[in-house]
N, C-alpha and C positions, 0 to 999 in steps of 0.2 A: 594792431600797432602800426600798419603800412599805413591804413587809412587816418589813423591820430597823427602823424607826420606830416598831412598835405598841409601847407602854408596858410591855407583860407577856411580853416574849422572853426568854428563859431564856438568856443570853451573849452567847450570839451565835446568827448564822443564818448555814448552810452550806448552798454549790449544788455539785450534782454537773456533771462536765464536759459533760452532755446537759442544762443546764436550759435551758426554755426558759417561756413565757410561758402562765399559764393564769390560771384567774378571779381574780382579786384577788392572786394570789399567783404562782408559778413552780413549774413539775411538774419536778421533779429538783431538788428542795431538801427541807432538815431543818429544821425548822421548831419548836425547841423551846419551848411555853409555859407560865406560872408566874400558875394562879390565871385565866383564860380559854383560850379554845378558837374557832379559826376556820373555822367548819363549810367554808369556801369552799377555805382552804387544804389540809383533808382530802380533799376532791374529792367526787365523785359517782358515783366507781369503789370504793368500799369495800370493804375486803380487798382489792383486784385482787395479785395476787401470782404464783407459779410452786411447778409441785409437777413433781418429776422422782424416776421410780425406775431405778434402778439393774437387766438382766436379767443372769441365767447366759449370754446370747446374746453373741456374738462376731461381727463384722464379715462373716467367712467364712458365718455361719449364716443370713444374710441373701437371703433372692432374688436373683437377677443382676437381675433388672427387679420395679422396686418402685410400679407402677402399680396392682398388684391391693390391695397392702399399703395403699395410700395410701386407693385407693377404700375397703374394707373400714372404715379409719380415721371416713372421711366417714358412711358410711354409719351406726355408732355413734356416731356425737356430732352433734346439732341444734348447726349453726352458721351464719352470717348472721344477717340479716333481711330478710322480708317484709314492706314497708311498706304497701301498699296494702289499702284497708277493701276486708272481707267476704272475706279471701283467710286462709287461713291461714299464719298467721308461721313461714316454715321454719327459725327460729332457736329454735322453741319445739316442746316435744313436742307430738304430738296428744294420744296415752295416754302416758304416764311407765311407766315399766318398774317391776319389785317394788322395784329399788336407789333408784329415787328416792322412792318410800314410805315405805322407812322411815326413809332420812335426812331426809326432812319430817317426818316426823313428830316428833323427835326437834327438830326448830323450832317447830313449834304453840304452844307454852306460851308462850317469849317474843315469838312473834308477834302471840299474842293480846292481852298485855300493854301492846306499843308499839299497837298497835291501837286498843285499847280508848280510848286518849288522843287516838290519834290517827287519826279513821276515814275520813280521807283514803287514810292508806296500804296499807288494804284492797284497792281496784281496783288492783293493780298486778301485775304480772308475778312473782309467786315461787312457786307450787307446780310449774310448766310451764316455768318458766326453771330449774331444779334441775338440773346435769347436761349445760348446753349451753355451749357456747364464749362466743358473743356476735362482735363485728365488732372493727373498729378493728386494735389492734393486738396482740388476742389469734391466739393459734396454738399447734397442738400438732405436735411434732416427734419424728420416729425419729432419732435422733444416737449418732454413738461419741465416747468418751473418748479420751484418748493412748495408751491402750493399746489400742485399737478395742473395746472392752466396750460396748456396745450397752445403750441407755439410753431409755428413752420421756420426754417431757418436756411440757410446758403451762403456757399465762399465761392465768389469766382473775380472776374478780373475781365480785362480787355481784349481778351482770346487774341486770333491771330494777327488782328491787325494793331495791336498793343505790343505784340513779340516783334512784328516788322519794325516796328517804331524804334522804340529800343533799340534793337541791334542796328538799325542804320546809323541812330548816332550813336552809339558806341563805338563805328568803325570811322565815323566823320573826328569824334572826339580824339582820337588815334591818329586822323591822316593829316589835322590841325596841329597836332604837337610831334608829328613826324620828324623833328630836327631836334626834340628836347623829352623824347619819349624813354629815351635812354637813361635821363635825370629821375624818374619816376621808380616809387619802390615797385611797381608791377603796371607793366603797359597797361591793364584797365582800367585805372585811376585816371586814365586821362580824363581832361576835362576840358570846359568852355569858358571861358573867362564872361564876366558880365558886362555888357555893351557890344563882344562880338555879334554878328548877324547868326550864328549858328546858335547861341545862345539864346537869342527872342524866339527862332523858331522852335528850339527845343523845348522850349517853356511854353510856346504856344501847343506843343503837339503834345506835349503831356496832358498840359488843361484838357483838350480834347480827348483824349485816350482817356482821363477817369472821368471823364461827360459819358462816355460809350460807355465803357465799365459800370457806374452807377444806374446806367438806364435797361443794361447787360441786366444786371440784376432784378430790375423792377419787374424785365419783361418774365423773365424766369417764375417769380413768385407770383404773378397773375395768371401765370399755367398753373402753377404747383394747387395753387387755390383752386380754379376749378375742377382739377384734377379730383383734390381730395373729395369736393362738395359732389362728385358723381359716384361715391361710394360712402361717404358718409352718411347716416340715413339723419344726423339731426341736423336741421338750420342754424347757420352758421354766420357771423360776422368775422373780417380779419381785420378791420383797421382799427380797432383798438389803439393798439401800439405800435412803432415801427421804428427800426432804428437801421441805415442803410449807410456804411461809412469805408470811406478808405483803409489801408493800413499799408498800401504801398502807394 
């Protein structure tokens, strides 16, 4: 209801039957707006979406016991976290493998761009978060279809330098309406009006942040893939089918 009150909501605002409560706003809602942008309501999970491909693999072609499968899985993809200093974070590579080189690479220009503005977001977790799961409620899963066709799948998002992102401008969206935050049903509704300078670049760092997220994901399921193919004894195609999409 706070958020159907902002002046610049584009008809209406729909929740999905899982919404539930988040900063300023509700996670499982659409949220359409006209002429501003609610960094808070986008979240601090940018890009977090799912990428699932589709194998030539069939239920039958599976292990009877899929513990080796499972382990293999872990063992290709950094996932958790290591919170405690001077320890290192096992949700982060040590060394990045050649596939996370060159999909960073392939981010540098606009990294350097949102950087250069803003060099806060430098210290942050993104050439070493490229390619790893992260916690919460990501996961990556071996599953069949209804016809048991055998399908690799994963949810993840922009890891830590998508969380940095976010929160800076959620505290910029805050320190911009610092005189009229008061007028606001909940100080995280702040927003950017469109044409402000804060507002191109938030739109810029977003676009970036689900470029990282999406390429987040691809690196992940080209481990996951040959992961499986070193314990699976049948040959295998995965690009059948693939579907790799936002939902934040």
């Amino acid at each position: 209801m706070n958020t159907a009150r902002m002046p610049f909501i584009y008809r209406h605002l729909a929740v999905m039957p899982d919404v539930h409560l988040g900063k300023g706003s509700t996670i499982g809602s659409v949220i359409p707006t006209q002429g501003a942008i609610i960094p808070a309501a986008v979240g601090v999970d940018i890009g977090c979406g799912m990428m699932a491909v589709r194998t030539t693999l069939s239920a039958q072609d599976l292990p009877d016991q899929l513990f080796e499968l499972r382990s293999a899985i872990e063992r290709a993809v950094p996932h958790g976290r290591t919170s405690k200093r001077n320890q290192r974070d096992q949700g982060a590579w040590d060394t990045p493998p050649v596939s996370v080189d060159s999909m960073w690479a392939s981010l540098v220009p606009g990294f350097e761009r949102i950087t250069g503005k803003y060099a806060r977001l430098k210290k942050t977790n993104n050439y070493k978060h490229l390619g790893t799961l992260g916690t919460g409620n990501h996961f990556i899963e071996v599953c069949l279809d209804q016809v048991d066709r055998v399908w690799f799948m994963l949810h993840s998002g922009s890891r830590g330098v998508g969380n940095a992102i976010g929160t800076y401008f959620i505290e910029l969206a805050q320190a911009d309406m610092r005189h009229h935050i008061a007028n606001l049903p909940d100080r995280d509704l702040a927003y950017f009006e469109e044409g402000s300078e804060h507002f191109e670049d938030y739109v810029e760092a977003v676009g970036w942040a689900q470029d990282y997220a999406r390429r987040n994901r691809a690196v992940m399921m080209q481990n996951v893939i040959a992961a499986a193919r070193k314990v699976i004894a049948k040959p295998f195609r995965a690009d059948v089918e693939a579907v790799n999409c936002h939902h934040n």
